[in-house]
Biopython code that builds the backbone (N, CA, C, O; Angstrom):
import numpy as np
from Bio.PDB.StructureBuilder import StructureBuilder

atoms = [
    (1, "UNK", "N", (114.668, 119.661, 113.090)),
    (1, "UNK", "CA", (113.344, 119.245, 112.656)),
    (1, "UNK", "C", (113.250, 117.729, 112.697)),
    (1, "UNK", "O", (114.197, 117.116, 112.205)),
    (2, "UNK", "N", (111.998, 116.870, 113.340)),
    (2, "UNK", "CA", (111.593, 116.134, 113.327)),
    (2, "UNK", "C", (111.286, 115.128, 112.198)),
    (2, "UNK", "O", (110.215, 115.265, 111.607)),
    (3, "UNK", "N", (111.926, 114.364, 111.924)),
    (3, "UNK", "CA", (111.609, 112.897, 110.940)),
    (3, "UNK", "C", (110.511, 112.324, 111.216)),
    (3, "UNK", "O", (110.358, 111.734, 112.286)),
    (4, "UNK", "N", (109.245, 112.434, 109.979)),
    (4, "UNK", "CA", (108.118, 111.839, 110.943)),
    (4, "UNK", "C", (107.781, 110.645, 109.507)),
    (4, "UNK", "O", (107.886, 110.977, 108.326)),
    (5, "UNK", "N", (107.344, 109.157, 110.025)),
    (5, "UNK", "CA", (107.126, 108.595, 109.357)),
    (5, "UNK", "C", (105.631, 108.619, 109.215)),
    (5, "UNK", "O", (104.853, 108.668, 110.167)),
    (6, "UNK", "N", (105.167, 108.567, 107.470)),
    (6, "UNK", "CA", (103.468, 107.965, 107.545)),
    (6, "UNK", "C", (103.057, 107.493, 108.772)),
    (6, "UNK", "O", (103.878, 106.792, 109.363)),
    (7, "UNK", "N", (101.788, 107.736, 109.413)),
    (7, "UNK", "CA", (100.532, 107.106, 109.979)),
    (7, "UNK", "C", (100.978, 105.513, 109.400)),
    (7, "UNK", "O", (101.565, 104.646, 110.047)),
    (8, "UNK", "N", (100.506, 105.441, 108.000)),
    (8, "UNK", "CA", (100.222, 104.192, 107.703)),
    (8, "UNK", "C", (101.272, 103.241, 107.662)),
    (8, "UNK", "O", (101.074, 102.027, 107.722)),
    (9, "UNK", "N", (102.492, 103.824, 107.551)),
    (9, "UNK", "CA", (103.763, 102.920, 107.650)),
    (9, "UNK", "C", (104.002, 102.704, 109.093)),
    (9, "UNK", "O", (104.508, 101.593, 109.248)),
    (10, "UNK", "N", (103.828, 103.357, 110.249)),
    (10, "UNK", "CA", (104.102, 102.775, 111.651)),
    (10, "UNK", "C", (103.053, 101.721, 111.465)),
    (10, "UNK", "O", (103.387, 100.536, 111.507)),
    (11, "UNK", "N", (101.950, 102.031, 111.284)),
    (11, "UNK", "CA", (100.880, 101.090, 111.877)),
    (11, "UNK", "C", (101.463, 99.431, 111.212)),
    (11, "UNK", "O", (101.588, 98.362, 111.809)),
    (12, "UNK", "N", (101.709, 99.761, 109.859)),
    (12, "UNK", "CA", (102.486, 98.436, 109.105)),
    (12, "UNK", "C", (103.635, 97.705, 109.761)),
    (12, "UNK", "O", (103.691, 96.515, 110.071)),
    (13, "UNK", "N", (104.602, 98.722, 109.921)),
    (13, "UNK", "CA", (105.590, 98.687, 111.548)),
    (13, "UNK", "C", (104.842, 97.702, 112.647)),
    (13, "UNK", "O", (105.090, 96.552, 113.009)),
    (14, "UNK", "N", (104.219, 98.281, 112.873)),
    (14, "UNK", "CA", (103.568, 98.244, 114.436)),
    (14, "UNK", "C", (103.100, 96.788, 114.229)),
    (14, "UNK", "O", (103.385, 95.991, 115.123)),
    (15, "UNK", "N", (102.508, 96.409, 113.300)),
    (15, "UNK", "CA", (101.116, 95.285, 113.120)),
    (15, "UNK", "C", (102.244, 94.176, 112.412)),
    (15, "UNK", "O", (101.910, 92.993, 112.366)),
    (16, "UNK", "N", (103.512, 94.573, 111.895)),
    (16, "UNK", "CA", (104.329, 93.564, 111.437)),
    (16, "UNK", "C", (104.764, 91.750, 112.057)),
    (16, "UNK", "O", (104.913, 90.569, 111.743)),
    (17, "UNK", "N", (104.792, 92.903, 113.283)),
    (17, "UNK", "CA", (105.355, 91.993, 114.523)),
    (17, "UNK", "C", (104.088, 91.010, 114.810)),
    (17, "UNK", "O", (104.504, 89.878, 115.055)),
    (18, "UNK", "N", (103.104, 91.072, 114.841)),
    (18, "UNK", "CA", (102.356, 90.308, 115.489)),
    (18, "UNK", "C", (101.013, 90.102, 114.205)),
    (18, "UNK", "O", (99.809, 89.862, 114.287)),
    (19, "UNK", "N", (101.751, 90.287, 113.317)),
    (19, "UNK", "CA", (100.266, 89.168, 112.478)),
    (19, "UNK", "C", (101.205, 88.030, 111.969)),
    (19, "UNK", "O", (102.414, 88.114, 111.749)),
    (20, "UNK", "N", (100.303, 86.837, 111.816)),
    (20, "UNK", "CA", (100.632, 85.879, 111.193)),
    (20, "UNK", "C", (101.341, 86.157, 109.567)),
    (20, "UNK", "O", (101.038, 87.114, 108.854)),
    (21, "UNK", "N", (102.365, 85.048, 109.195)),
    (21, "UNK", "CA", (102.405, 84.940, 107.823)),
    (21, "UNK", "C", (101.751, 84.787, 106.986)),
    (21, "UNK", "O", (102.096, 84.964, 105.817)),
    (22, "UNK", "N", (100.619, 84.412, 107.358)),
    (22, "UNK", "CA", (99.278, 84.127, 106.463)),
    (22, "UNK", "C", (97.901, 84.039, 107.061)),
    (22, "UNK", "O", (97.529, 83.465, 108.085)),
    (23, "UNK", "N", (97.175, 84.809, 106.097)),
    (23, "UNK", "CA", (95.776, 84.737, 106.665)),
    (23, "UNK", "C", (95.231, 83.917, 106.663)),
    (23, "UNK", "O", (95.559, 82.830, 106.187)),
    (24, "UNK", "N", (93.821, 84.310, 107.415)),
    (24, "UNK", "CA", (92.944, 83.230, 106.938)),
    (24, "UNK", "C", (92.476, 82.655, 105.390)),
    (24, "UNK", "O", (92.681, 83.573, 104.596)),
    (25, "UNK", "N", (92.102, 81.847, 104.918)),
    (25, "UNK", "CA", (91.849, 81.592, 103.413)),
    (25, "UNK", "C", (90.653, 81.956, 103.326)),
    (25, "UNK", "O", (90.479, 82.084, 102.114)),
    (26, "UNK", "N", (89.190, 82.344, 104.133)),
    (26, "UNK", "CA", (88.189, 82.348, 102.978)),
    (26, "UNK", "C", (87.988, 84.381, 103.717)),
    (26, "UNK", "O", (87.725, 84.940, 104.782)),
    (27, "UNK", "N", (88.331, 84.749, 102.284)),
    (27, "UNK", "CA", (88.135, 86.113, 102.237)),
    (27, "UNK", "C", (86.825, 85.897, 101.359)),
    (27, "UNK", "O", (86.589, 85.049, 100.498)),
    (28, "UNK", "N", (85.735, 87.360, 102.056)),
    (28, "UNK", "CA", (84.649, 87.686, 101.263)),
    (28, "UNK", "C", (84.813, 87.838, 99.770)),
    (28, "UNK", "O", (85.750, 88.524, 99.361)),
    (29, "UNK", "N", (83.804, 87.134, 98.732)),
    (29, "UNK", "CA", (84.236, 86.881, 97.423)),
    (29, "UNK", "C", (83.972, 88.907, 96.878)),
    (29, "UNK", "O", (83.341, 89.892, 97.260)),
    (30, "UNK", "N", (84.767, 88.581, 95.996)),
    (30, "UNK", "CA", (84.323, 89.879, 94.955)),
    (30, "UNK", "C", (84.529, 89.458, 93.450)),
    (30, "UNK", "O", (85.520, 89.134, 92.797)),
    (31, "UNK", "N", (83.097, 89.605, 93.148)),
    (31, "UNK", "CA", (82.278, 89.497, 91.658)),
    (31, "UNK", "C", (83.475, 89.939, 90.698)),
    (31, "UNK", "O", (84.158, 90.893, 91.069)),
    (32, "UNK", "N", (83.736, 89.389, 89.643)),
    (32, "UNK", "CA", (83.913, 89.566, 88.524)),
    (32, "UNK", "C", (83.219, 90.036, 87.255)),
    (32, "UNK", "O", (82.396, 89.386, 86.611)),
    (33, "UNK", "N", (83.615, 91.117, 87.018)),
    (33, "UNK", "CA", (83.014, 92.169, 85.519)),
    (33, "UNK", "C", (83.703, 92.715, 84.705)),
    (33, "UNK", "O", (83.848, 93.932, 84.594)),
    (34, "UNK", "N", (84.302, 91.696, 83.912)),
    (34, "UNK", "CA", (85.381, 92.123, 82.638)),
    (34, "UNK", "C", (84.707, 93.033, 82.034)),
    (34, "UNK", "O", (83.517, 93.121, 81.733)),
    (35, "UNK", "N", (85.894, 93.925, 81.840)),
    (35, "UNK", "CA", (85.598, 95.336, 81.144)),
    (35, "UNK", "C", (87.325, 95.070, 79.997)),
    (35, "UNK", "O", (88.508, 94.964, 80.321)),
    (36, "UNK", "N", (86.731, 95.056, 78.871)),
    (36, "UNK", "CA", (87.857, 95.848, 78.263)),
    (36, "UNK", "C", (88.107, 96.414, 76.999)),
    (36, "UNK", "O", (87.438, 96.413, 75.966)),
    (37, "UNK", "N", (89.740, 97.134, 77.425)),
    (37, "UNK", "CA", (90.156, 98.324, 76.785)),
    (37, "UNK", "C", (90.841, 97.751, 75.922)),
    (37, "UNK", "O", (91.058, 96.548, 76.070)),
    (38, "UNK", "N", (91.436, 98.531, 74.645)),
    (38, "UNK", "CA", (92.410, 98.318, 74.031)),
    (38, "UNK", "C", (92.901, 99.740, 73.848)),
    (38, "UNK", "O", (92.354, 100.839, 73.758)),
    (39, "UNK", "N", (94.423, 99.188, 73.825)),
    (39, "UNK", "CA", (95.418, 100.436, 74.371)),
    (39, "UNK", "C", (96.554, 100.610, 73.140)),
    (39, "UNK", "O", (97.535, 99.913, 73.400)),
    (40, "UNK", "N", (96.677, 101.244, 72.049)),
    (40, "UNK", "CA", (98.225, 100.781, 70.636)),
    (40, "UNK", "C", (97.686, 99.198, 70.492)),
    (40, "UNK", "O", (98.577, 98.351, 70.429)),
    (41, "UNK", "N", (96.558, 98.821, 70.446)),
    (41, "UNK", "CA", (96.947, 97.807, 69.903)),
    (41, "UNK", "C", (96.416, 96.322, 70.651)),
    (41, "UNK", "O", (96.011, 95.225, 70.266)),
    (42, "UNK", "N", (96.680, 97.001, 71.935)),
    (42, "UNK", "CA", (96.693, 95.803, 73.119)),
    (42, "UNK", "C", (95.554, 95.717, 73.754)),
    (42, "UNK", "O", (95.208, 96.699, 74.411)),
    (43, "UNK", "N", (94.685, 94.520, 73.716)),
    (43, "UNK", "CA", (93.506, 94.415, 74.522)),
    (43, "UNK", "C", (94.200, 94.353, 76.418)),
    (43, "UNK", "O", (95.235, 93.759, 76.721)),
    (44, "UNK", "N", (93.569, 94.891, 77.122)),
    (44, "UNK", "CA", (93.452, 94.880, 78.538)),
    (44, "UNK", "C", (92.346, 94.496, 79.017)),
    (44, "UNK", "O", (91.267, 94.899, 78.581)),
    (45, "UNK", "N", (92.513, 93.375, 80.313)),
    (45, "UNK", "CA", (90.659, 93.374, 80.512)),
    (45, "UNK", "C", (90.702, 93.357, 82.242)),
    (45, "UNK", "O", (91.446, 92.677, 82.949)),
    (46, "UNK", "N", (89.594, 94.389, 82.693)),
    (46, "UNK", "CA", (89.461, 94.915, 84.291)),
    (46, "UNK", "C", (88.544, 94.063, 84.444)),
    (46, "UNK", "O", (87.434, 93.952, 83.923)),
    (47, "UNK", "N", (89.192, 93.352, 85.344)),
    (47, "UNK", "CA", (87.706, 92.137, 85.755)),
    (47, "UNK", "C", (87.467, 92.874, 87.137)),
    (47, "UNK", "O", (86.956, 92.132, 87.976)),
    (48, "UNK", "N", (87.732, 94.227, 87.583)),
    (48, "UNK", "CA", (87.503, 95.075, 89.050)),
    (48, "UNK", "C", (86.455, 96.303, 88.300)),
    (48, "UNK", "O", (85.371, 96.748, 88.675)),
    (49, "UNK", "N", (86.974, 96.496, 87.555)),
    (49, "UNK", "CA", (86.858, 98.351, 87.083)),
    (49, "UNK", "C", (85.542, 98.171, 87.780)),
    (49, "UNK", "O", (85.533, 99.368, 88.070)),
    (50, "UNK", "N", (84.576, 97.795, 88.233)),
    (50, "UNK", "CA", (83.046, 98.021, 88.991)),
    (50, "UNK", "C", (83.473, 98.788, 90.098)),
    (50, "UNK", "O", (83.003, 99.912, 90.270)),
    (51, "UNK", "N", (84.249, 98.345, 90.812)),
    (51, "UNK", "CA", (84.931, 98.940, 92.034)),
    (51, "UNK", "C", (85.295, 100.366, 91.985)),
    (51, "UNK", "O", (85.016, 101.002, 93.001)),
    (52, "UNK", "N", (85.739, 100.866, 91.226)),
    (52, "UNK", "CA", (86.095, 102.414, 90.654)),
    (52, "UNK", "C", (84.454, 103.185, 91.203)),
    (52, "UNK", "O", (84.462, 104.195, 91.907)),
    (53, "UNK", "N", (83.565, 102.732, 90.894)),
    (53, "UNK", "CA", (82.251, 103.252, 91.496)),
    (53, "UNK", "C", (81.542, 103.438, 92.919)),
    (53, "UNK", "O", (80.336, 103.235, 93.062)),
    (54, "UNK", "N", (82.463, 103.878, 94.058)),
    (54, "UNK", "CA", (82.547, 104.154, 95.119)),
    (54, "UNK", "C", (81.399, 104.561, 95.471)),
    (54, "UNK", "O", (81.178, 104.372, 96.667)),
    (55, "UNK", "N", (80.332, 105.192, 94.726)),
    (55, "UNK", "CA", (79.147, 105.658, 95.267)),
    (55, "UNK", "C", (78.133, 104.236, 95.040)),
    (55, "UNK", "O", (77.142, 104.428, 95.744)),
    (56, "UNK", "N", (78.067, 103.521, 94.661)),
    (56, "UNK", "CA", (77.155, 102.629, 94.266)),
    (56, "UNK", "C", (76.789, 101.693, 95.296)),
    (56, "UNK", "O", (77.489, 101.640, 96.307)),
    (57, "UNK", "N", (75.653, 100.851, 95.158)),
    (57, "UNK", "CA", (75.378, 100.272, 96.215)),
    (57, "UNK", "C", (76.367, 98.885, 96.434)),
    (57, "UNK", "O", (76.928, 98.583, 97.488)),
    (58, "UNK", "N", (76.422, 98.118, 95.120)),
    (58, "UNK", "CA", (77.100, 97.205, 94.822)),
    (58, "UNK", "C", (78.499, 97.269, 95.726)),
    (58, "UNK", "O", (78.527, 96.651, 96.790)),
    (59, "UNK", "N", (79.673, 98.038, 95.275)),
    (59, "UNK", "CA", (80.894, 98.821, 95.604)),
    (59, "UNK", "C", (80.576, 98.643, 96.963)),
    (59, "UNK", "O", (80.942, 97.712, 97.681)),
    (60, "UNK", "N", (79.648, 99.900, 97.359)),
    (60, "UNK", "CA", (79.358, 100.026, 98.824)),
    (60, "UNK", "C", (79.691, 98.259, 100.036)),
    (60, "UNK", "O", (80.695, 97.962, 100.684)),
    (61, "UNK", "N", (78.277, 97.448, 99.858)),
    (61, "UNK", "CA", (78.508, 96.233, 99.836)),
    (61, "UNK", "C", (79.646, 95.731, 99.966)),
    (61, "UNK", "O", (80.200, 95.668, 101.063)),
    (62, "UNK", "N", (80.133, 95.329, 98.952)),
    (62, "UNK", "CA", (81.653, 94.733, 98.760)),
    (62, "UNK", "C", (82.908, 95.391, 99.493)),
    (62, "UNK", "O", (83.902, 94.710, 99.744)),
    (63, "UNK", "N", (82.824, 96.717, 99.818)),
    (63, "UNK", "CA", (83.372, 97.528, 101.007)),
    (63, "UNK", "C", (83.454, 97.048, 102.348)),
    (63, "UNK", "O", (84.328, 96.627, 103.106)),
    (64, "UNK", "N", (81.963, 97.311, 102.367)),
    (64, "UNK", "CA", (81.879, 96.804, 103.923)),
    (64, "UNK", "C", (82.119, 95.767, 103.769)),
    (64, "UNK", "O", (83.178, 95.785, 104.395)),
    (65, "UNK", "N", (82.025, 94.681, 103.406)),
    (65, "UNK", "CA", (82.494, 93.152, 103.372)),
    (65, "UNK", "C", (83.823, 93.124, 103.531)),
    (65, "UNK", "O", (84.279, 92.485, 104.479)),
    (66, "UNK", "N", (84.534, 93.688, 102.796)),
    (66, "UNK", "CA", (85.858, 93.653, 103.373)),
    (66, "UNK", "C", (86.378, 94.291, 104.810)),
    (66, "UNK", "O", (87.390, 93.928, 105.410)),
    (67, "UNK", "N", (85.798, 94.941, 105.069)),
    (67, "UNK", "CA", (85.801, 96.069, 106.159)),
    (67, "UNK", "C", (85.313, 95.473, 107.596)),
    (67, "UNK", "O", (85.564, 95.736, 108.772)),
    (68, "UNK", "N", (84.430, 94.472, 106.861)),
    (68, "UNK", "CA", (84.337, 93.817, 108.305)),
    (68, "UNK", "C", (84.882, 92.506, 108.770)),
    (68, "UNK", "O", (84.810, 91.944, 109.863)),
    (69, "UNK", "N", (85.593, 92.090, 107.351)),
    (69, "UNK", "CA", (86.270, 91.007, 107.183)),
    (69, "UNK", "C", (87.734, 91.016, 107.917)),
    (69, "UNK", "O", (88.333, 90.026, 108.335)),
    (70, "UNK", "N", (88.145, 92.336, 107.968)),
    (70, "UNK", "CA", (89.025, 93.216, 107.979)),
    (70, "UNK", "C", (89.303, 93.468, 109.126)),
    (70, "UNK", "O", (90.456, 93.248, 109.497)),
    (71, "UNK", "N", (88.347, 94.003, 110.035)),
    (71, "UNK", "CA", (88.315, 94.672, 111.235)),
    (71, "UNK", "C", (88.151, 93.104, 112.018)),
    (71, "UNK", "O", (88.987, 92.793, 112.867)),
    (72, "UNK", "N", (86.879, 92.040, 111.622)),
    (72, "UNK", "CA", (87.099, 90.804, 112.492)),
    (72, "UNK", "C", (88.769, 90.408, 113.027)),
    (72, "UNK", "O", (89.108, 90.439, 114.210)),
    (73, "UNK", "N", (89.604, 90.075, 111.979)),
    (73, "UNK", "CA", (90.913, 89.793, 111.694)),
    (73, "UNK", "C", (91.846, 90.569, 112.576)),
    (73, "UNK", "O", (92.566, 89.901, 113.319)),
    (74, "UNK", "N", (91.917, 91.505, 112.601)),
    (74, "UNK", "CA", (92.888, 92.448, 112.943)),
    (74, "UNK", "C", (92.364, 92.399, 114.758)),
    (74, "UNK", "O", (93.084, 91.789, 115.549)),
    (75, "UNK", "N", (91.410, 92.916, 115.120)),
    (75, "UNK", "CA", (90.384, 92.990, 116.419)),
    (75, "UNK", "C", (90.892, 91.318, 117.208)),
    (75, "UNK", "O", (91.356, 91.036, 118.313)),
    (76, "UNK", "N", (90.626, 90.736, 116.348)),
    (76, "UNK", "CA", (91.772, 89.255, 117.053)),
    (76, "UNK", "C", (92.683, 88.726, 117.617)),
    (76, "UNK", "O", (92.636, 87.840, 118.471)),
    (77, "UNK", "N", (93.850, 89.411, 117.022)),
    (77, "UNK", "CA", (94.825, 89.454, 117.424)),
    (77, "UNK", "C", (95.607, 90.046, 118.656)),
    (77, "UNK", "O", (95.758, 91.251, 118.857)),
    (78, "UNK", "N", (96.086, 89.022, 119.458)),
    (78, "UNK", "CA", (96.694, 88.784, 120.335)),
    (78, "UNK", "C", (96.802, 90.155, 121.246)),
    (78, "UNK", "O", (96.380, 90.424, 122.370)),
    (79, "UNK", "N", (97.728, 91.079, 120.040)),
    (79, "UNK", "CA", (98.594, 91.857, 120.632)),
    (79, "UNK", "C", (98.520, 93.120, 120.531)),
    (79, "UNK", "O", (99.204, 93.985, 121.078)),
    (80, "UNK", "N", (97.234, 93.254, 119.449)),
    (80, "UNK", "CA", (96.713, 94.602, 118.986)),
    (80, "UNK", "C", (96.228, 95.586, 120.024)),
    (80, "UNK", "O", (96.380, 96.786, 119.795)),
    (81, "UNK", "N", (95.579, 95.132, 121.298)),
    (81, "UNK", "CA", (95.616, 96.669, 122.390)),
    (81, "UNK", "C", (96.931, 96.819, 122.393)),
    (81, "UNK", "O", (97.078, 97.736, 121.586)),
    (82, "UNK", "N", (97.928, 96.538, 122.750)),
    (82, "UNK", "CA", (98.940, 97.181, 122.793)),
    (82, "UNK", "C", (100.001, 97.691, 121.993)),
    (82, "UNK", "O", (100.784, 98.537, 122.425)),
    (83, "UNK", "N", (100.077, 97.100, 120.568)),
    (83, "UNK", "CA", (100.009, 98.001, 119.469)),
    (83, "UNK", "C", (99.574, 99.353, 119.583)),
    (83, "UNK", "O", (100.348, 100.300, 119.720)),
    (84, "UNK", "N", (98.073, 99.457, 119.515)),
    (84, "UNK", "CA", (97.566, 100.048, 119.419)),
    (84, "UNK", "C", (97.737, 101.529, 120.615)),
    (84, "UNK", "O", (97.545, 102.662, 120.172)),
    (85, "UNK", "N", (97.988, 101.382, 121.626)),
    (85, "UNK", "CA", (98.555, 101.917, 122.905)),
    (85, "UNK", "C", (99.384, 102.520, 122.658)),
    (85, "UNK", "O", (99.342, 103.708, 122.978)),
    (86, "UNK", "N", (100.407, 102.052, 122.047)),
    (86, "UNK", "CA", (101.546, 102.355, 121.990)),
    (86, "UNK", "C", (101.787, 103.549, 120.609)),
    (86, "UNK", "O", (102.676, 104.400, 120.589)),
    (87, "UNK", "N", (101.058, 103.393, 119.851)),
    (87, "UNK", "CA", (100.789, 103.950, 118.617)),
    (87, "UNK", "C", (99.809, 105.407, 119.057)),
    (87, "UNK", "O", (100.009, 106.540, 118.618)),
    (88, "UNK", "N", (98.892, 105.060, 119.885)),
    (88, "UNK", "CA", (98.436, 106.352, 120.087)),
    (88, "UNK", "C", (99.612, 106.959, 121.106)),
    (88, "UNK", "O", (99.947, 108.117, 120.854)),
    (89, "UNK", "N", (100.163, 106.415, 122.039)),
    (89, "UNK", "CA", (100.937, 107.394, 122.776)),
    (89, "UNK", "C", (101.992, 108.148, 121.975)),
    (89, "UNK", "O", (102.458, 109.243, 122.289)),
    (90, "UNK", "N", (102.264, 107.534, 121.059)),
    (90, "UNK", "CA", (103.608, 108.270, 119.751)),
    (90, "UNK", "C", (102.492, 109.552, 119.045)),
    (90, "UNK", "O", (103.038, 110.604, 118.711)),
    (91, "UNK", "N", (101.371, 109.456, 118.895)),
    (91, "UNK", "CA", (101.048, 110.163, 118.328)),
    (91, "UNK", "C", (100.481, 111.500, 118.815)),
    (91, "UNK", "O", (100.336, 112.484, 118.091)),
    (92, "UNK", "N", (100.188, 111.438, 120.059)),
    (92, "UNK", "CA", (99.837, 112.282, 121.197)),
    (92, "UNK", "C", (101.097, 113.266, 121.780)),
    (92, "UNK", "O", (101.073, 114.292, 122.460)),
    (93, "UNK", "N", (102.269, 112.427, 121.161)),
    (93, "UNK", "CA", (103.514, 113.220, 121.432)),
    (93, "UNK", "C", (104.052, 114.330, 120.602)),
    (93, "UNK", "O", (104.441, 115.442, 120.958)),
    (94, "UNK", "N", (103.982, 113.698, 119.207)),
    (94, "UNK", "CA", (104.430, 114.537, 118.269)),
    (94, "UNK", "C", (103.009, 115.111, 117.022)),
    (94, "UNK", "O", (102.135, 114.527, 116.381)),
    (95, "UNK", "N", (103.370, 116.276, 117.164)),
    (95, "UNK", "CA", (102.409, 116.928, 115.722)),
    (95, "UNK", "C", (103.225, 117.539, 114.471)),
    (95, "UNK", "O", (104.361, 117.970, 114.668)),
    (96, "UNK", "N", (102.691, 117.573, 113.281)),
    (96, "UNK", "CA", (103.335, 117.929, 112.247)),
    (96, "UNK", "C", (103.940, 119.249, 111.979)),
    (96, "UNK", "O", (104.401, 119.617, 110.898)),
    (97, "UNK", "N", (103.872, 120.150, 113.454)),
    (97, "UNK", "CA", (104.078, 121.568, 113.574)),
    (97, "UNK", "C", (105.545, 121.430, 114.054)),
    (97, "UNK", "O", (106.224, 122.453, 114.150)),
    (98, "UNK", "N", (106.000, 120.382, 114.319)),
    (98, "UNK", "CA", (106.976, 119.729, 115.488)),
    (98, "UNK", "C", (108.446, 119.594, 114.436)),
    (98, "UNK", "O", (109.493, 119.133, 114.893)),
]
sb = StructureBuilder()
sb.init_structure("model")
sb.init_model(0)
sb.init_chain("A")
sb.init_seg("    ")
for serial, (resi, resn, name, xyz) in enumerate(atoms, 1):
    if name == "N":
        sb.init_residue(resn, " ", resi, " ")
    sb.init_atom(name, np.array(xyz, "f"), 0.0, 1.0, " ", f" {name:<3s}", serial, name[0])
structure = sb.get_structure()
C-alpha cells in the first residue's frame, strides 16, 4: 500500500522551493473587534472572533481580499507553472484507492 502525503503538504513541498523568505509587507488590512471572554478567572480578548462569521458580508469581503491578495502573489512567481505541472502530473497518477 501506497504512502500518500496531504494535497496540502506537497503543495507546501512544492511552493517551498521557490517562494521568497519574505513577503511582500503591505497585506490587505483586517479590522479589529475585541470581543471578550473570561475563562476560571482569566479575561481573553478576540480582536478576530468577527471572522468566525463566514456567511456575512463583512467576513465575505475580507476573504476575498485576502484571496486575491493571495492568488496576485503566488500567480507571480517565477516557477509556479511548473510547480504546478508537476503537482498535477503526481496527482493524475495516484488515487486514494491505490
Amino acid at each position: 500500500m501506497k504512502s500518500r502525503l496531504p494535497a496540502s503538504l506537497l503543495l507546501a513541498f512544492g511552493l517551498s522551493a521557490i517562494i521568497p523568505s519574505h513577503a511582500p509587507a503591505k497585506y490587505p488590512p483586517t479590522e479589529k473587534k475585541p470581543v471578550t471572554d473570561e475563562y476560571h478567572g482569566i479575561k481573553v480578548v478576540d480582536d478576530y472572533r468577527w471572522l468566525e462569521e463566514a456567511g456575512s458580508p463583512p467576513v465575505k469581503a475580507s476573504t476575498q481580499a485576502q484571496n486575491a491578495y493571495s492568488r496576485a502573489y503566488l500567480d507571480a512567481l517565477p516557477d509556479r507553472a511548473g510547480v504546478e505541472q508537476r503537482l498535477t502530473g503526481w496527482y493524475a497518477k495516484d488515487t486514494p484507492s491505490q
